[in-house]
PyMOL commands that place a pseudoatom at each C-alpha (Angstrom):
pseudoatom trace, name=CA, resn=UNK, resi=1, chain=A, elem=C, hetatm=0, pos=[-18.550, -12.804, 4.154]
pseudoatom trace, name=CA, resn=UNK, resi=2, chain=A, elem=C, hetatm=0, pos=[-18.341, -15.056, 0.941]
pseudoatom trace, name=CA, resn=UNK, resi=3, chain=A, elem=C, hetatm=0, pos=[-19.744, -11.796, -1.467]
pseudoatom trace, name=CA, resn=UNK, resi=4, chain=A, elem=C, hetatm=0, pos=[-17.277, -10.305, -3.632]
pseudoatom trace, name=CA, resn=UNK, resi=5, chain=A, elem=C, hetatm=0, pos=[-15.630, -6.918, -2.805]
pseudoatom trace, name=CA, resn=UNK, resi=6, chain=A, elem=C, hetatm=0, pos=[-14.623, -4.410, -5.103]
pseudoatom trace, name=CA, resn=UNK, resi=7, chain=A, elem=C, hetatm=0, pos=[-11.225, -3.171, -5.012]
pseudoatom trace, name=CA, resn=UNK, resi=8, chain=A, elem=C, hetatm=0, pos=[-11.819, 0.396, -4.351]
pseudoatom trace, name=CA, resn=UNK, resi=9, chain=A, elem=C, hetatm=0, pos=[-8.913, 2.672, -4.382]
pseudoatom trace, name=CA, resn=UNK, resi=10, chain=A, elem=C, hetatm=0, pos=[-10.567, 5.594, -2.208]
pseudoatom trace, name=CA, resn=UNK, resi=11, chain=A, elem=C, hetatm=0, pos=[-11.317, 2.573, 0.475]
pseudoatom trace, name=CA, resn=UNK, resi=12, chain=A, elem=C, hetatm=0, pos=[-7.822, 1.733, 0.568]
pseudoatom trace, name=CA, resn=UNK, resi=13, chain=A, elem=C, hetatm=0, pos=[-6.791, 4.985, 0.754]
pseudoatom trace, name=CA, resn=UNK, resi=14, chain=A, elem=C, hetatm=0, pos=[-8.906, 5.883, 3.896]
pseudoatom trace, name=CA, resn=UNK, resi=15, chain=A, elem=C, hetatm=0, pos=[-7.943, 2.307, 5.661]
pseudoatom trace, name=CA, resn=UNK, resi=16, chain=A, elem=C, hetatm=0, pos=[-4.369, 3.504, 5.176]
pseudoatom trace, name=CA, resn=UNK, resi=17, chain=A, elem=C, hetatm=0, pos=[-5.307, 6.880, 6.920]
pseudoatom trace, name=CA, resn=UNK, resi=18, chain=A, elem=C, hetatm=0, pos=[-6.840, 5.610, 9.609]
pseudoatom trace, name=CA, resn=UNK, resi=19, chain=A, elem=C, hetatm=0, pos=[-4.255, 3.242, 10.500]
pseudoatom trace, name=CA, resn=UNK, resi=20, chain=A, elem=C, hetatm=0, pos=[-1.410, 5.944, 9.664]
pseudoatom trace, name=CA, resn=UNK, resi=21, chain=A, elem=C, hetatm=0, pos=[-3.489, 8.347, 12.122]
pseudoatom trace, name=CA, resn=UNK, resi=22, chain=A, elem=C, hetatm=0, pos=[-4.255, 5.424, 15.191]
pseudoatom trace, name=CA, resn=UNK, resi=23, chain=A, elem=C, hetatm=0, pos=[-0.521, 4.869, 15.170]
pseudoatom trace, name=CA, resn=UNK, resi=24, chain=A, elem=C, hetatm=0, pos=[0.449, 8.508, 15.702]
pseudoatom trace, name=CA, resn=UNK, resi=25, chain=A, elem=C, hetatm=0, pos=[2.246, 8.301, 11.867]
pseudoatom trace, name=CA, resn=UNK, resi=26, chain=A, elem=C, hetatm=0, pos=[2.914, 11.233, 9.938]
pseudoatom trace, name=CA, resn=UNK, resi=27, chain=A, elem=C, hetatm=0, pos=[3.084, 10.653, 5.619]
pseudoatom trace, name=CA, resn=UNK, resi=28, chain=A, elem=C, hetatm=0, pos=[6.204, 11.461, 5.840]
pseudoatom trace, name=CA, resn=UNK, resi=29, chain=A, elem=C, hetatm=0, pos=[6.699, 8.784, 8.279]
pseudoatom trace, name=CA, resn=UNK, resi=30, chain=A, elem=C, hetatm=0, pos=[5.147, 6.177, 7.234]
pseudoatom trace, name=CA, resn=UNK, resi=31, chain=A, elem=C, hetatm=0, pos=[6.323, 6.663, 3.714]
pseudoatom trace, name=CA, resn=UNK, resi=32, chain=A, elem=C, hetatm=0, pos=[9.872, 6.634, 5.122]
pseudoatom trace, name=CA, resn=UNK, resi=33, chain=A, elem=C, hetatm=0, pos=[9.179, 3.553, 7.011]
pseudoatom trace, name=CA, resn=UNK, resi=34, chain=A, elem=C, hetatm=0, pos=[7.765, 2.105, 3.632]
pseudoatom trace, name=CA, resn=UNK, resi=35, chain=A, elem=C, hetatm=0, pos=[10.398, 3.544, 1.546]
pseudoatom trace, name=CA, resn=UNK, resi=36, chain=A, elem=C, hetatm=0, pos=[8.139, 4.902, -0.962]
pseudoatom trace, name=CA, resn=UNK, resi=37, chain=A, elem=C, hetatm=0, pos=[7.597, 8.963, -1.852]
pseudoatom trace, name=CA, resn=UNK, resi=38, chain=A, elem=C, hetatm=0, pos=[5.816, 10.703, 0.273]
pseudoatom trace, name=CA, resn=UNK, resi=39, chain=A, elem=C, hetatm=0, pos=[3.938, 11.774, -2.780]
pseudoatom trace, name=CA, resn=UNK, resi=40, chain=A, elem=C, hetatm=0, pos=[2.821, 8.566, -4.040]
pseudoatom trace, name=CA, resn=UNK, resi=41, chain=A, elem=C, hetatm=0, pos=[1.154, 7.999, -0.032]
pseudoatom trace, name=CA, resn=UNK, resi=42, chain=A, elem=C, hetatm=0, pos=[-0.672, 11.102, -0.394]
pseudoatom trace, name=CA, resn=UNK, resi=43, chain=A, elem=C, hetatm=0, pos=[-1.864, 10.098, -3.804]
pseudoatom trace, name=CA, resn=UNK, resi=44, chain=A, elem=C, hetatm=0, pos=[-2.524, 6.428, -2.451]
pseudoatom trace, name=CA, resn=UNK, resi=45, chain=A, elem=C, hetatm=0, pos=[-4.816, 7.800, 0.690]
pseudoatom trace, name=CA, resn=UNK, resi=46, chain=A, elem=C, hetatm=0, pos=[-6.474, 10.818, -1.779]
pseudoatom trace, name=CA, resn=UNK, resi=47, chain=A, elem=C, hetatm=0, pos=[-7.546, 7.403, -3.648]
pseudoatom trace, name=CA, resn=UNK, resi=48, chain=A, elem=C, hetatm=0, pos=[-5.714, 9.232, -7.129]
pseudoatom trace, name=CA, resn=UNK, resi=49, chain=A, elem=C, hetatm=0, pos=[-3.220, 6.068, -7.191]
pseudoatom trace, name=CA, resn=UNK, resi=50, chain=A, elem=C, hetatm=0, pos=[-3.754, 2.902, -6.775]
pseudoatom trace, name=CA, resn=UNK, resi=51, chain=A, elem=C, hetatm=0, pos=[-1.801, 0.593, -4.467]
pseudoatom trace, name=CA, resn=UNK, resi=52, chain=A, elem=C, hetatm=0, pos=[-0.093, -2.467, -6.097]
pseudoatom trace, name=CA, resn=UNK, resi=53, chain=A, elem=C, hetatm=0, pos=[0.453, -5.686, -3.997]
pseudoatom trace, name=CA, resn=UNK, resi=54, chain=A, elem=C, hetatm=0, pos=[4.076, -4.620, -3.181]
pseudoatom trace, name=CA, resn=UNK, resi=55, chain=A, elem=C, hetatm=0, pos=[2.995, -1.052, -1.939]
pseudoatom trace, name=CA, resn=UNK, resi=56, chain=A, elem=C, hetatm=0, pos=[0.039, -2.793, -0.086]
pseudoatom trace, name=CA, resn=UNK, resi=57, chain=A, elem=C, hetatm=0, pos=[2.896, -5.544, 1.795]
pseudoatom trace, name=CA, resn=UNK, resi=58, chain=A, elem=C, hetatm=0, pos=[5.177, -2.544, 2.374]
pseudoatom trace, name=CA, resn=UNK, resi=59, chain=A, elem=C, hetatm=0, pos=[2.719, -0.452, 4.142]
pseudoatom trace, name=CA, resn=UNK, resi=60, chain=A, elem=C, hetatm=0, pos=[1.666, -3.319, 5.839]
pseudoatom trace, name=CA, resn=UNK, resi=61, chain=A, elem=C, hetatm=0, pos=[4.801, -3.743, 7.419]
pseudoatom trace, name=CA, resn=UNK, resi=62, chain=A, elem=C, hetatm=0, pos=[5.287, 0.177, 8.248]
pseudoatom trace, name=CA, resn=UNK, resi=63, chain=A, elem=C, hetatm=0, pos=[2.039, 0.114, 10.098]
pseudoatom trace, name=CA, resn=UNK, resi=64, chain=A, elem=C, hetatm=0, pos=[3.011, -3.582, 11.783]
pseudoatom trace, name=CA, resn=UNK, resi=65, chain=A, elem=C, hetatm=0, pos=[0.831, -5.440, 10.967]
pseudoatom trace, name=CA, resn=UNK, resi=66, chain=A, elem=C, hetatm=0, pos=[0.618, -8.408, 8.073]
pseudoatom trace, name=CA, resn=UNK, resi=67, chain=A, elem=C, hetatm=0, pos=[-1.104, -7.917, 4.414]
pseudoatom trace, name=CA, resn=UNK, resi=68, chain=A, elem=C, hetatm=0, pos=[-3.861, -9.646, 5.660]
pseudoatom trace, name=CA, resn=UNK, resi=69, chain=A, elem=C, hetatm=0, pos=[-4.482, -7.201, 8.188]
pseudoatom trace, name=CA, resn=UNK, resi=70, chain=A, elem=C, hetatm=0, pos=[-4.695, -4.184, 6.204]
pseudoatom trace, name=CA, resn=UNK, resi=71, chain=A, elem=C, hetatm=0, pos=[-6.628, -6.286, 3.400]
pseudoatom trace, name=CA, resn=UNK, resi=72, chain=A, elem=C, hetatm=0, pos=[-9.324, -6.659, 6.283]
pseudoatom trace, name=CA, resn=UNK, resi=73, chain=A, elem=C, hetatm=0, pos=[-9.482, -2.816, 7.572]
pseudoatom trace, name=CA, resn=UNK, resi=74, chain=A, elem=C, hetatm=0, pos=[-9.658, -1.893, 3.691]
pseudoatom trace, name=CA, resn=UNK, resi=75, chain=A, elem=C, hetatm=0, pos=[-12.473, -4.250, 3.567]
pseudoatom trace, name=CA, resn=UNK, resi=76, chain=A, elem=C, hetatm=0, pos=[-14.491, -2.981, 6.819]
pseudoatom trace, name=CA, resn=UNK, resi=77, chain=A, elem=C, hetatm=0, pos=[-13.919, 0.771, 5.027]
pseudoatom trace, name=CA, resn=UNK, resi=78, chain=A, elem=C, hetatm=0, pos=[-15.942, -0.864, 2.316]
pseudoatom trace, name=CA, resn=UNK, resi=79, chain=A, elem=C, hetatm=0, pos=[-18.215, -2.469, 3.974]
pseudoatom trace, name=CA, resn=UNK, resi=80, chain=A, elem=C, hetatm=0, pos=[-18.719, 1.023, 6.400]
pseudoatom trace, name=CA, resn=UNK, resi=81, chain=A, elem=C, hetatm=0, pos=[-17.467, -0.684, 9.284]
pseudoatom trace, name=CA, resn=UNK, resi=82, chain=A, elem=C, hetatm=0, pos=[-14.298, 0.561, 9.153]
for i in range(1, 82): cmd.bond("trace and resi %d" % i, "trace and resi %d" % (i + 1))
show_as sticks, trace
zoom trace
């Protein structure tokens, strides 16, 4: 811990995927639970969009668990732990 972490849009999109998938979620699912497009998820896991704070918080919450949460398993993904 402590080292700086780049933001890396393809790890965020395969921490999303992973949670999507542990919970049993389809996209369509989970982007209805987020109340964003399904489109923008699939461009958000395919790591072709990047997630703002507000998409981040949303999904979050579809998945159940707290920003901080999904912040982590994005940052495990990075750090190949994930």
């Amino acid at each position: 811990r402590g080292g700086r972490v780049q933001f890396d849009n393809r790890a965020v999109g395969q921490a999303i995927r992973l949670l999507r998938k542990e919970k049993g979620l389809s996209q369509d699912v989970l982007s209805g639970l987020a109340g964003i497009a399904r489109t923008h998820l699939t461009m958000i896991e395919n790591g072709t969009k990047q997630a703002n704070f507000e998409t981040i918080w949303k999904l979050a919450s579809a998945l159940g668990l707290r920003p901080s949460e999904l912040v982590a398993k994005i940052e495990a993904v990075i750090e190949g732990k994930g």
